[in-house]
C-alpha positions, 0 to 999 in steps of 0.5 A, a space after each residue: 130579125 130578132 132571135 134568140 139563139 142559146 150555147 150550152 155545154 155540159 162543161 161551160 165555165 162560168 163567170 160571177 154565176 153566168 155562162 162563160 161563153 155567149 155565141 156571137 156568130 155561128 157559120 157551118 155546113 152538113 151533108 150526106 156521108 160527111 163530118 159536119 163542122 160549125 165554127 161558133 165565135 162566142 164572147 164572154 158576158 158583157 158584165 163590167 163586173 167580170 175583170 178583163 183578166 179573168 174574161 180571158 183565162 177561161 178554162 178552154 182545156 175543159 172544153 175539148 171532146 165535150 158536146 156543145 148544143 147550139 139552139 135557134 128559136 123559130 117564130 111563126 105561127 107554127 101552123 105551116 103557112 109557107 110565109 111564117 115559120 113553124 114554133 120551135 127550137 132547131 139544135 146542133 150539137 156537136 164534140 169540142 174539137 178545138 177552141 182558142 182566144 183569138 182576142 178582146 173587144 173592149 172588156 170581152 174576151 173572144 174565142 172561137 170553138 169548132 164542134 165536129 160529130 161524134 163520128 170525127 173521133 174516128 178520124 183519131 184512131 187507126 188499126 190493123 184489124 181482120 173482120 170475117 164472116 160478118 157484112 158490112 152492116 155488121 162490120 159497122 156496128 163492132 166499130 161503133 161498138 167502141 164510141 159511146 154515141 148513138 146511132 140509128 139504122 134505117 135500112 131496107 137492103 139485106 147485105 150478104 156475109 164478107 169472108 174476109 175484110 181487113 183495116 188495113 192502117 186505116 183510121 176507123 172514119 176512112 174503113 167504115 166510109 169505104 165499105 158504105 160507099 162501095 155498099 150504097 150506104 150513106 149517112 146523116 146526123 139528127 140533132 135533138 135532145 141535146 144529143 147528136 144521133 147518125 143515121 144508116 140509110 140506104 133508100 129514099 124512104 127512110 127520110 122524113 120531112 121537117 119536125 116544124 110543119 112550116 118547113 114541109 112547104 116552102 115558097 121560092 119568092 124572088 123578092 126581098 122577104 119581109 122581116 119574120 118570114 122565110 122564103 126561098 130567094 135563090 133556086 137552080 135546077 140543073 140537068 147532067 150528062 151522065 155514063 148510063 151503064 156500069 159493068 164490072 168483074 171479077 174471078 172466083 177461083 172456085 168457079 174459075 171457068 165461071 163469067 161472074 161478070 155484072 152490070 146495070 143499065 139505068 140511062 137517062 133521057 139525054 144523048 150519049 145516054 149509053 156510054 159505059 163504065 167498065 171496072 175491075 177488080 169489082 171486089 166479089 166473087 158472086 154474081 149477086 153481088 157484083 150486081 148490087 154493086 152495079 147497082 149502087 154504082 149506076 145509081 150514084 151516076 144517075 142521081 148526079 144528073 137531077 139536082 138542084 141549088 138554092 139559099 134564102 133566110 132559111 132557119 130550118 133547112 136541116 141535112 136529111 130532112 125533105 121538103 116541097 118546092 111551091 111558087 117556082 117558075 119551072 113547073 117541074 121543079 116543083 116537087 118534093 125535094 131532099 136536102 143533102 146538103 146545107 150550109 148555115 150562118 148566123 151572125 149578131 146584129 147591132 140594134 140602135 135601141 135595147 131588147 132582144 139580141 138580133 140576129 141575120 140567118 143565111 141558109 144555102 143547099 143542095 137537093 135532088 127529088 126524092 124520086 132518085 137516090 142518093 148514093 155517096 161517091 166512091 170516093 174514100 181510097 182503099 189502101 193498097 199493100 206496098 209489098 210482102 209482109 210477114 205472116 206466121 201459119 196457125 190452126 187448131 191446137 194439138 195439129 201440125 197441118 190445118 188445110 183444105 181441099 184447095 191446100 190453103 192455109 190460115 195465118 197470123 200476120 204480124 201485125 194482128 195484134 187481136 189473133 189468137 194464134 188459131 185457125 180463127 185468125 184469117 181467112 183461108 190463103 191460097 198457097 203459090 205454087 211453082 207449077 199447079 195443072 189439072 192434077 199434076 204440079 207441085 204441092 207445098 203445104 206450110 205447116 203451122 208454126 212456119 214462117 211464110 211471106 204474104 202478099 195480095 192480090 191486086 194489092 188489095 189486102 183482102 185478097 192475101 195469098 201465101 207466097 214462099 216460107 222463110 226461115 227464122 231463129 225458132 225454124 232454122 234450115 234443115 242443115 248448117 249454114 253457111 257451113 254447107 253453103 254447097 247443099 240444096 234440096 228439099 227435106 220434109 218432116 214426119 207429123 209428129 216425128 223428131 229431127 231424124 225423120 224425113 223424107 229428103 233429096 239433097 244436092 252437094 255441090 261442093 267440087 270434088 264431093 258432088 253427090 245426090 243423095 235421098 231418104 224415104 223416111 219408111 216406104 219408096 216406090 217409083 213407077 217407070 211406065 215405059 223405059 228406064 236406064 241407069 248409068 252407074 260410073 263406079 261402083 254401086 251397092 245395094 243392101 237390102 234389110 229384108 225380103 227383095 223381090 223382083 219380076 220382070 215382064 219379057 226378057 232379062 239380060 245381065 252383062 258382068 264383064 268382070 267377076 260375079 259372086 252371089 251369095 245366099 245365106 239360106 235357101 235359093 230357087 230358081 225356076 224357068 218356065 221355058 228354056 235355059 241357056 248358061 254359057 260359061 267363057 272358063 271354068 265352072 266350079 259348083 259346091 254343094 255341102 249337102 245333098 244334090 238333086 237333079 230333076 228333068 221332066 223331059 231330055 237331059 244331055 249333057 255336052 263336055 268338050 274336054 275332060 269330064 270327071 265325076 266323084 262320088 263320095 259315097 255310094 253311085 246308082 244310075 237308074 234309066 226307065 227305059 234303053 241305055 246307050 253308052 257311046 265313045 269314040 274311044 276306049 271305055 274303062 270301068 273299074 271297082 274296088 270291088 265286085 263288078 257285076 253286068 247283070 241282065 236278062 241277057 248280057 251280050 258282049 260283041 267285039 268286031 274283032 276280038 274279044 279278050 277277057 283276062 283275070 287270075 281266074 275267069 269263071 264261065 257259068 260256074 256253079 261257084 262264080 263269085 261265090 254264087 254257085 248257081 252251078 248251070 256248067 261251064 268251068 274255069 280257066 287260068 289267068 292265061 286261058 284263051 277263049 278261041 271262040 271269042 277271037 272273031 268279036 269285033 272288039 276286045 273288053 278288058 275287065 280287070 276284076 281283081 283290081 279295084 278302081 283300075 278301069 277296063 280298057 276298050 282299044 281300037 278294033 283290031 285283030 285279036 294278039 296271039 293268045 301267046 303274045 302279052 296284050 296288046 300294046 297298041 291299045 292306047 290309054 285313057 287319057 281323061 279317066 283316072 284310076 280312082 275318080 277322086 284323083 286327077 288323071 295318072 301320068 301316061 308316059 313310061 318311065 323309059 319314054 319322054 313326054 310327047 311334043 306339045 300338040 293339040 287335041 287329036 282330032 275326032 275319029 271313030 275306031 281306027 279300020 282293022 288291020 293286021 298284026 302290027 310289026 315288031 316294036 320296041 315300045 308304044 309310039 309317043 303319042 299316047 300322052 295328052 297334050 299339057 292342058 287340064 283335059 284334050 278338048 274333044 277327044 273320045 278317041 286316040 289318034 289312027 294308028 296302026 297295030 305296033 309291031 310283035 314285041 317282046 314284053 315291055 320292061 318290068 315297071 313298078 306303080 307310077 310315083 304317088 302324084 296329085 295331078 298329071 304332068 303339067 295338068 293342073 286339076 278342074 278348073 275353079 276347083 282345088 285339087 283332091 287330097 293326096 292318095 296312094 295307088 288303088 290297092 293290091 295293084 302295080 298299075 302300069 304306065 297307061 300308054 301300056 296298060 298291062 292285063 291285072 296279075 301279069 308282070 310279063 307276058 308269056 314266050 
C-alpha cells in the first residue's frame, strides 16, 4: 500500500530548511471514556547533508505539551463503493506527553513521542474542591473551564441539581470520569482541523457516521484484499449472560420513613435473564434519581451482552463513528454498528524501486448495534474519608449562630483553600447529638468560629456530618487548665454577650471540695410535674434580690427542729382561707412597735394554760356587741388608778354567801357619789359601815376604790366574817394577776412566813362549799404562794380549804420591798422583764395571801 502519511507540529524543529521529525511508523488505540495514546517512532530526513551530530540533538524540550497532528490520505474513489475507500485526509491529534532518543540508523537519528489528548492533562492535576448547587453537566464544564480546549456536548438527558459534591484529593481526570460514569456520560474524541475536540454523550443518536462515504458501508471479506481496497477480514459476534435487574437504596433524612428505594429490570432473552444486583449507598436522596441511576446502571449491563470483534486494512475505522456491516455469513449481524473502540498501526514499508513512501495499515475494533447504548463501567473509585478531619464553623458576617430547622451548621473544612469563610462555603451539616427522639434529646448548636470534628458517612465525602467540637489557642476552655483538671461541666455563652455571661452547670470533683455549682445568666425556671424532694446535709442559703413568690396547691408542712427567725423589712400578710393551728412547744413572745389589730369575723377564744398577763400602755377599751361573760374558777380582781365605774341599765351584784363592800367612804345612791350628784337618796357610811342586808349574798366582792391599780379580790363562797372581825383572812390571793399590769406578780408570802414547799399546780376545782366560821388561826395556811415556775399552769382557783379560825388582826405590815419579778419567777417567757416600778400609789399593799381591805392597818376589836 502506498500512502502518504504527513507529522506535523506547531513547534516541529528543523534541519537545513526540513521538518526534523519524519514518521516511520505510528501504533495507538481509542475508545469510549479513555484517554487515547499513539506512540510515533519518527526519524530525522535522510538528508546526508544533515551532519549526524546535529540529527541527534534535536530540541525534544520544545516539544512537550505541544499538539502533534498526524495525517492519512485515503485513496479511492470517494464514491462509497465497499471495495475502494472514499478521498480524503483522516487526523489524529494529540499533546507531546513524552518524547526521547532512542538511537540512530545510519546517519538518522530516531525518537519515539507519545501524544495523549488534551483531556490527560487532568490526569496532572488534584484539588480539594466543593461544588454545589450545580449538576454534573455543570460540574464538567467549571472544570473544563480551566484547559483551553474545546469541547462539545451532545446530550438528550436533563441532570438534576447536586447539593453537595466534593473533589476529594482527586485528580481533575478521576472527579470528572466518576461523576460521568455514575451519570451515564461517556466521552470521545473528533479530530479535524488540526484540533482535537471531546465529545459528552449520553445517547445513541448523538453519532454520526464516517465523514468518508466509503466508510458508511464495509464489506467483511475473508480473503486476502487486494492492494488499495479495504475490507473487513476478521469479525466476531458475541452474546453474554448478563444480571437483568439493578435495585438500589438509600435514606433521606428529611423523609426518613420514606422507601426511596429504585430499580430497572431490562432482561435479555437468555436464562438467568432475572438475576439481580442490589446496591447501596445508591448516592441520592430522591426516588427519581436513584431511578436514573438504575437506569444507567442496567443499561451498561445490557450493552455488554450484544457485541462484537473485528480487524481488517481499515484506514478509517474512527472511535465514535458508525458504520454497516454488509457480506457477513451471520445474517443478523449485519447491522449498523457503533465503534467504541479501535486500535491502529501504520508502519513504513521498504519499496525495491523509488517513489512513494509505503505504508502496511492494520486497524482492529470493538463495536455494539447501535440499537443498544453504550454506558461507560463504574469503574473509577470514588475516594473514601480515612477518618475525621477538622472543620471550622462559618455563616453570615455580622451573626454568631447560622442554623436550620434541623439545627444543621455550615462549615469551612481546612482544606478549602476556595472558602470565603461564609455560609456559601458547604452545604448544611447535620450536627451529632448525644440523644436525639421525637422532640426530646440533646441539643448542641456549634457557633460559628468554633472548631468541630467532621467526619462522613459512609466514608463518602459528600455526605459530611459534624461530630463533636474541639478546642483550639483562639476557643480556649471556659476555665483554666490543667489548673482545674477536677472540673467538668457545661457553660454556654449570651449572643453577643462578654466572658461573664453564661449559663453554666459545673462539676468539682476535687476531694474534699466537691460541689455542683449552676448559673442562669438571667431568668431559671424549672418544672416538677409530680413529686420532688430535696436533701440538704448542711446548711442551705437563699438570697433573693426582689420579690418571691410561692403558691402551693394542697398542704404545706414545715418541720424546724431548731430555732426559726424570719425577718420582714417591710410589711407582711398572711391569710388563711380556712382554719389555722399554731402550736408553740415554749415560749411565744410577739412585739409590735406600732399599733395592733385583731379581726375575727366569727369566734374568737383564747385558751392560757398558765399565767395571762395583759399590759396596756395606753388607754384600755373592750367593746362586745352583744352578752359578755366573764368567768374564773377562782378570785377576780379588777383594780384602777382612778375611778372605777360598773355602769348599766342594771347593775346586779349577787354573792352566795356574802357580799362585802369596803372603801373610806361608800356612797349608795348618793346625790353626790363621786362627785355625780345625781341625788335619787340613799346616804353614806364610813370605812366600817356593814351592810346587814347584803350578808345572805352568795359571795363577797371587794372594790378597793381609793386604791389605783390594787385589784378586787373575789374569795371563795363562804359565810360572810363578823362585821367586827377584820376581812377575811381565808381569802386567798391572786396568784397570777400583778397589782400594776406592767409588773410581774408581787410576792404572796408575809414577811413572817417562809415560802411554801415546791409543789405543783393546785388542781382545778370550783369554789370550795360553804362552811362555817373557820377556827382561831394565827396566820393564813402556807399554801397561798405559787409554786416557783413563770405562772401555775391551769389554775383559776386556790386549793379547798376551809375558813381559817377567828384571829385577831395580822400583824401591822408595810408595802412589800420594790421587786422586778416574784420569787424565783422569772418574767414572760421570751420577754425581757419590765422596767423597775415602785408600788401603786398612796398604797401600803399588804402581802397578797392576806390582802387587807384599802384604808385599814388593823382590824376592829
Amino acid at each position: 500500500m502506498s500512502r502518504t502519511i504527513n507529522l506535523s507540529s506547531p513547534a516541529m524543529p528543523y534541519l537545513l530548511g526540513e521538518p526534523a521529525l519524519v514518521l516511520s511508523k505510528l501504533e495507538g488505540e481509542e475508545a469510549f471514556s479513555t484517554l487515547y495514546s499513539y506512540t510515533i517512532t519518527a526519524k530525522t530526513p535522510a538528508n546526508p547533508l544533515i551532519p549526524w551530530q546535529a540529527a541527534s540533538n534535536v530540541d525534544l524540550k520544545s516539544l512537550i505539551g505541544k499538539e502533534m497532528t498526524i495525517e492519512m490520505e485515503l485513496d479511492g474513489n470517494g464514491l462509497g463503493d465497499v471495495r475502494s475507500v472514499g478521498k480524503g485526509t483522516r487526523e489524529i491529534t494529540g499533546l507531546v506527553e513524552r518524547a526521547r532518543y532512542i538511537g540512530r540508523d545510519a546517519n538518522q537519528a530516531i525518537f519515539e513521542i507519545t501524544i495523549k489528548p488534551w483531556f490527560y492533562l487532568a490526569n496532572l492535576t488534584s484539588d480539594f474542591k466543593i461544588y454545589q448547587n450545580k449538576n454534573v453537566v455543570d460540574i464538567i464544564e467549571e472544570v473544563f473551564s480551566d484547559y483551553n480546549f474545546p469541547f462539545e456536548k451532545r446530550l438528550a438527558t436533563t441532570y438534576p441539581i447536586l447539593d453537595f459534591q466534593v473533589q476529594y484529593g482527586e485528580t481533575d481526570f478521576n472527579f470528572l470520569q466518576r461523576l460521568m460514569e455514575e451519570w451515564g456520560i461517556y466521552w470521545f474524541f473528533e479530530h479535524q482541523d488540526h484540533k482535537q475536540k471531546l465529545i459528552l454523550v449520553d445517547h445513541v443518536g448523538a453519532h454520526k457516521r464516517s465523514f468518508s462515504t466509503a466508510y458508511h458501508a464495509i464489506e467483511y471479506l475473508s480473503d486476502e484484499p487486494k492492494a488499495g481496497e479495504e475490507y473487513i477480514t476478521q469479525f466476531q459476534t458475541q452474546e453474554t449472560l448478563t444480571s437483568g435487574t439493578w435495585v438500589t437504596n438509600d435514606y433521606d433524612f428529611t423523609k426518613s420513613r420514606a422507601d426511596i428505594l429504585a430499580m430497572d429490570s431490562k432482561p435479555r432473552k437468555t436464562s438467568f435473564n432475572d438475576l439481580e444486583i442490589y446496591h447501596w449507598p445508591g448516592d441520592y436522596d430522591q426516588p427519581d434519581i436513584g431511578e436514573h441511576l438504575s437506569r444507567v446502571r442496567i443499561e451498561e449491563r445490557g450493552a455488554l451482552g450484544s457485541r462484537a470483534v473485528g480487524s481488517g486494512q481499515l484506514r478509517g475505522i474512527v472511535c465514535g463513528a458508525n458504520f454497516e456491516l454488509k457480506g457477513f455469513p451471520v445474517d443478523k449481524a449485519n447491522r449498523e454498528y457503533m465503534i467504541i473502540s479501535s486500535r491502529l498501526t501504520v508502519a513504513e514499508v521498504d519499496q525495491l524501486s523509488g517513489g512513494e513512501d509505503a505504508f502496511s495499515c492494520e486497524s482492529s475494533f470493538t463495536v455494539q448495534p447501535t440499537t443498544k447504548i453504550y454506558r461507560h463501567p463504574q469503574v473509577t473509585p470514588k475516594p473514601k474519608t480515612n477518618g475525621p478531619q477538622n472543620a471550622i464553623i462559618v455563616g453570615p458576617p455580622g451573626e454568631e449562630i447560622w442554623t436550620d430547622e434541623y439545627g444543621r451548621v455550615k462549615v469551612r473544612f481546612v482544606w478549602d483553600r476556595y472558602g470565603t469563610n461564609s455560609e456559601s462555603d458547604s452545604c448544611w451539616l447535620r450536627v451529632s447529638q448525644a440523644w436525639a427522639g421525637n422532640s426530646f434529646g440533646g441539643i448542641y448548636i456549634p457557633r460559628i468560629g468554633q472548631e468541630v470534628i467532621v467526619d462522613c458517612i459512609n466514608g463518602d465525602p459528600d455526605r459530611p456530618m459534624v461530630m463533636g467540637s474541639l478546642y483550639n489557642n483562639v476557643t480556649r476552655p471556659p476555665w483554666d487548665l490543667p489548673a482545674n483538671a477536677t472540673q467538668s461541666g457545661m457553660v454556654s455563652r449570651t449572643v453577643g454577650g462578654g466572658l461573664t455571661n453564661y449559663n453554666g452547670v459545673r462539676f468539682e470533683d476535687k476531694s474534699g471540695l466537691e460541689q455542683y455549682w449552676e448559673q442562669a445568666e438571667r431568668d431559671m425556671s424549672r418544672l416538677t410535674k409530680n413529686n420532688e424532694t430535696q436533701i440538704i446535709g448542711a446548711d442551705s442559703v437563699l438570697n433573693v434580690g426582689a420579690n418571691r413568690s410561692e403558691v402551693v396547691g394542697a398542704n404545706y408542712n414545715q418541720d424546724v427542729l431548731g430555732t426559726s427567725m424570719l425577718a420582714i423589712g417591710a410589711a407582711s400578710m398572711l391569710q388563711v382561707g380556712l382554719a389555722r393551728s399554731v402550736v408553740v412547744g415554749g415560749a411565744h413572745s410577739l412585739n409590735v412597735v406600732l399599733a395592733n389589730a385583731t379581726n375575727v369575723g366569727g369566734a374568737n377564744m383564747t385558751n392560757v394554760g398558765g399565767f395571762n398577763g395583759l399590759a396596756v400602755g395606753g388607754a384600755h377599751q373592750t367593746a362586745v356587741g352583744g352578752a359578755a361573760t366573764l368567768a374564773a374558777g377562782g378570785p377576780i380582781a379588777i383594780g384602777a388608778g382612778g375611778e372605777l365605774i360598773l355602769s348599766g341599765d342594771i347593775v346586779k351584784i349577787v354573792g352566795k354567801s356574802k357580799v362585802i363592800i369596803q372603801g373610806g367612804e361608800v356612797h349608795i345612791n348618793s346625790d353626790d357619789c363621786c362627785g355625780r350628784k345625781t341625788g335619787n337618796g340613799g346616804g353614806a357610811f364610813g370605812a366600817f359601815a356593814s351592810l346587814a342586808g347584803l350578808l345572805p349574798l352568795a359571795g363577797a366582792i371587794a372594790l378597793p376604790l381609793p386604791l389605783p391599780l390594787l385589784p378586787i379580790v373575789v374569795p371563795p363562797v363562804t359565810s360572810p366574817p363578823d362585821p367586827t372581825v377584820p376581812p377575811d383572812p381565808t381569802l386567798p390571793p391572786d396568784p397570777t394577776l400583778p397589782p400594776d399590769p406592767t409588773l410581774p406578780p408581787d410576792p404572796t408570802l408575809p414577811p413572817e412566813t417562809t415560802a411554801p414547799p415546791e409543789t405543783t399546780a393546785p388542781p382545778e376545782t370550783t369554789a370550795p362549799p360553804e362552811t362555817t366560821a373557820p377556827p382561831e388561826t394565827t396566820a393564813p395556811p402556807e399554801t397561798t404562794a405559787p409554786p416557783e415556775t413563770t405562772a401555775p399552769p391551769e389554775t383559776t382557783a386556790p386549793p379547798e380549804t376551809t375558813a381559817p379560825p377567828e384571829t385577831t388582826a395580822p400583824p401591822e405590815t408595810t408595802a412589800p420591798p420594790e421587786t422586778t419579778a416574784p420569787p424565783e419567777t422569772t418574767a414572760p417567757p421570751e420577754t425581757t422583764a419590765p422596767p423597775e416600778t415602785t408600788a401603786p400609789p398612796e398604797t401600803t399593799a399588804p402581802p397578797e395571801p392576806t390582802r387587807t381591805p384599802p384604808g385599814t392597818q388593823t382590824p376592829p376589836p
